[in-house]
N, C-alpha and C positions, 0 to 999 in steps of 0.2 A: 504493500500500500504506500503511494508517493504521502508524506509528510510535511505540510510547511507550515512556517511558522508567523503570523501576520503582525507586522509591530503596528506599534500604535503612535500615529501620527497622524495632523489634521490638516484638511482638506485645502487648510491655504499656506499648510509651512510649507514653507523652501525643498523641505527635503522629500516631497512627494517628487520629484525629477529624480533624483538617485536609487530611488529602489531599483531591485535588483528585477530582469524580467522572465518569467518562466515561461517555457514554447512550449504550446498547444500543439505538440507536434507524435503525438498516436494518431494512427491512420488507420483503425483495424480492419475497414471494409474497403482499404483503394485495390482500385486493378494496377497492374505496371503502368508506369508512366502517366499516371490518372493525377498526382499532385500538383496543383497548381495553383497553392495559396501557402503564405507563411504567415502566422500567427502567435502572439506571446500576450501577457498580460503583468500587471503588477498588482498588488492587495498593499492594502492598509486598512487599520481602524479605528473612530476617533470615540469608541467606546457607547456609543450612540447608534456610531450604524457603521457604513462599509464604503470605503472607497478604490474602485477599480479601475484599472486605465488595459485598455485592450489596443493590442498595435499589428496592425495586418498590411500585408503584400500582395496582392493581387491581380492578375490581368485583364480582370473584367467586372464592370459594375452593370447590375441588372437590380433597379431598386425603385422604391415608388415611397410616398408617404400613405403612410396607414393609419385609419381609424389605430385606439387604442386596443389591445388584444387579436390585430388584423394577424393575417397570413406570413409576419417577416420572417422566418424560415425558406421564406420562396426567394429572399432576398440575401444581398449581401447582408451575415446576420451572427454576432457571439451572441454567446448564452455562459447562464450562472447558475449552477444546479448546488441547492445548499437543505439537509439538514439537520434539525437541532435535537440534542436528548435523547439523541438512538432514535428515535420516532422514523417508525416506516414511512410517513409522509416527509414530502419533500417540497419546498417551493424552485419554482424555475423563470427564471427572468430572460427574455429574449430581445434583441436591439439588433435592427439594420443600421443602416450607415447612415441615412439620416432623421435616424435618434427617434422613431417607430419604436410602442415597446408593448410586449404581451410579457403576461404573467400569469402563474396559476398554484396552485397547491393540491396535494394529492397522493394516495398509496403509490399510483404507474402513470402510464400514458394513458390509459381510459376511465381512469376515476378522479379528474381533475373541477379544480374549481378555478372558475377566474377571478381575478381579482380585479375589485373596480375601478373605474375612470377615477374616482374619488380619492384613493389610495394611490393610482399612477401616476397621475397627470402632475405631482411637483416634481419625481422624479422624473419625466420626459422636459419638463419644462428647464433643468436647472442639469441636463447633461452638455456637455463641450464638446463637438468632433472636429477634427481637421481633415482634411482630405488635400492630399499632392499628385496632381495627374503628367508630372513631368518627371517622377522617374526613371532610374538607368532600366534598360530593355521596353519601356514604354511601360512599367509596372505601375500602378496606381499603390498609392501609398493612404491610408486612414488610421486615424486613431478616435477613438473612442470614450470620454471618462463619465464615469455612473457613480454617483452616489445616491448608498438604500441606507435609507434610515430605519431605526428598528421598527420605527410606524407601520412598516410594510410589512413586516411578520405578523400578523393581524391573527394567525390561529395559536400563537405562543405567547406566553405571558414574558417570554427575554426582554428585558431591557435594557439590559447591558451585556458587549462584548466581553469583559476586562477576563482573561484568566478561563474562557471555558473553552470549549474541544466540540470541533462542529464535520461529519463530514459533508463534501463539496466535487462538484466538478464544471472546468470552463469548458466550453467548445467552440466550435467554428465551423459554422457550415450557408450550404447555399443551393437546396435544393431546386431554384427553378434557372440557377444558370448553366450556359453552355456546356460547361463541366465542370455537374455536380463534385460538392465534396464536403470530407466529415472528420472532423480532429476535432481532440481532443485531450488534455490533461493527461487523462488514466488512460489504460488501455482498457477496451471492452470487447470481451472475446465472445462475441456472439454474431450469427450466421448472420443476421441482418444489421441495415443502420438503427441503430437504436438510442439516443443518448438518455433514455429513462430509465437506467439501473443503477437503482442507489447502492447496490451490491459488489458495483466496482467506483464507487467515489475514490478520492484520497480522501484526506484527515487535514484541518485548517485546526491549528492551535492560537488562541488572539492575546497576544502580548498582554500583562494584565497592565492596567492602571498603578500610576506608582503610589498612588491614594490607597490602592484595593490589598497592596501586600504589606 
């Protein structure tokens, strides 16, 4: 099981640029020569909620703006698979590139809930993306930054990060371009694309508060 450890820094220090970034680079369903995206992310957290920054390479953008909860899976799209207390349920947060976001909770992929406009809409409203379409090989370059506050765990009583033990998984994928593709974190060794097995998460450990020890 990958293991990391999330420190705890806030959203406007300085040192959100220096974390270190992890590649979303499991591919357990590519054919040869089928990859055609690079992808990594970075974690923090300011004890409140969670700050993510996701940074992709790509050759192609196939993307639209979506009602809240739309289809961005068919788009250029990371995702955030987290959850708390061992609890079989899980929440998942999904983001195209530009800043589209579903989310939902649930045991798997067919017993999910979504989660409302009401609860979404500051995070879409207060993410940041950059996009450079003048990269080396004509690659299109985005980045992505999401911050979830704990408001959005709406079926857990968590209120604070400091000091617990959560499993998680990121991914990246783009099922309605050219060619499709599926990374992620963990590896997940099963016959189809699936990114809904909390059974192959890793493990997010969150820095505690220097208050809390």
């Amino acid at each position: 099981m990958k293991i990391l450890t999330v420190p705890i820094i806030y959203p406007d220090d300085l040192r959100q640029s220096s974390l270190p970034e992890h590649a979303i680079n499991q591919t357990p369903w590519a054919k040869e020569g089928d990859l055609s995206c690079e992808a990594a992310f970075s974690i923090s957290h300011f004890n409140y909620g969670l700050c993510i920054k996701y940074s992709v390479v790509e050759p192609f953008l196939r993307v639209k703006k979506r009602k809240i909860n739309g289809a961005v899976h068919k788009d250029n799209c990371v995702e955030f698979f987290i959850a708390f207390d061992e609890d079989k349920s899980y929440y998942n947060f999904e983001f195209n590139c530009l800043g589209s976001i579903k989310a939902a909770f649930g045991e798997n992929r067919q017993k999910r809930k979504f989660l409302s406009p009401d609860v979404l809409m500051p995070i879409a409203d207060n993410m940041e993306i950059s996009l450079d379409n003048k990269g080396e090989g004509n690659l299109i370059r985005w980045t992505l930054t999401v911050i979830l506050p704990m408001d959005v765990f709406l079926y857990h009583k968590q209120h604070l990060l400091s000091g617990i033990t959560c499993k998680a998984n990121f991914t990246k994928c783009g099922d309605g371009l050219p060619n499709p593709h599926f990374l992620s974190w963990t590896d997940i060794p099963t016959a189809n694309p699936d990114f809904h097995q909390p059974s192959f998460f890793g493990k997010l450990i969150f820095e505690p508060h220097i208050n809390d020890v």
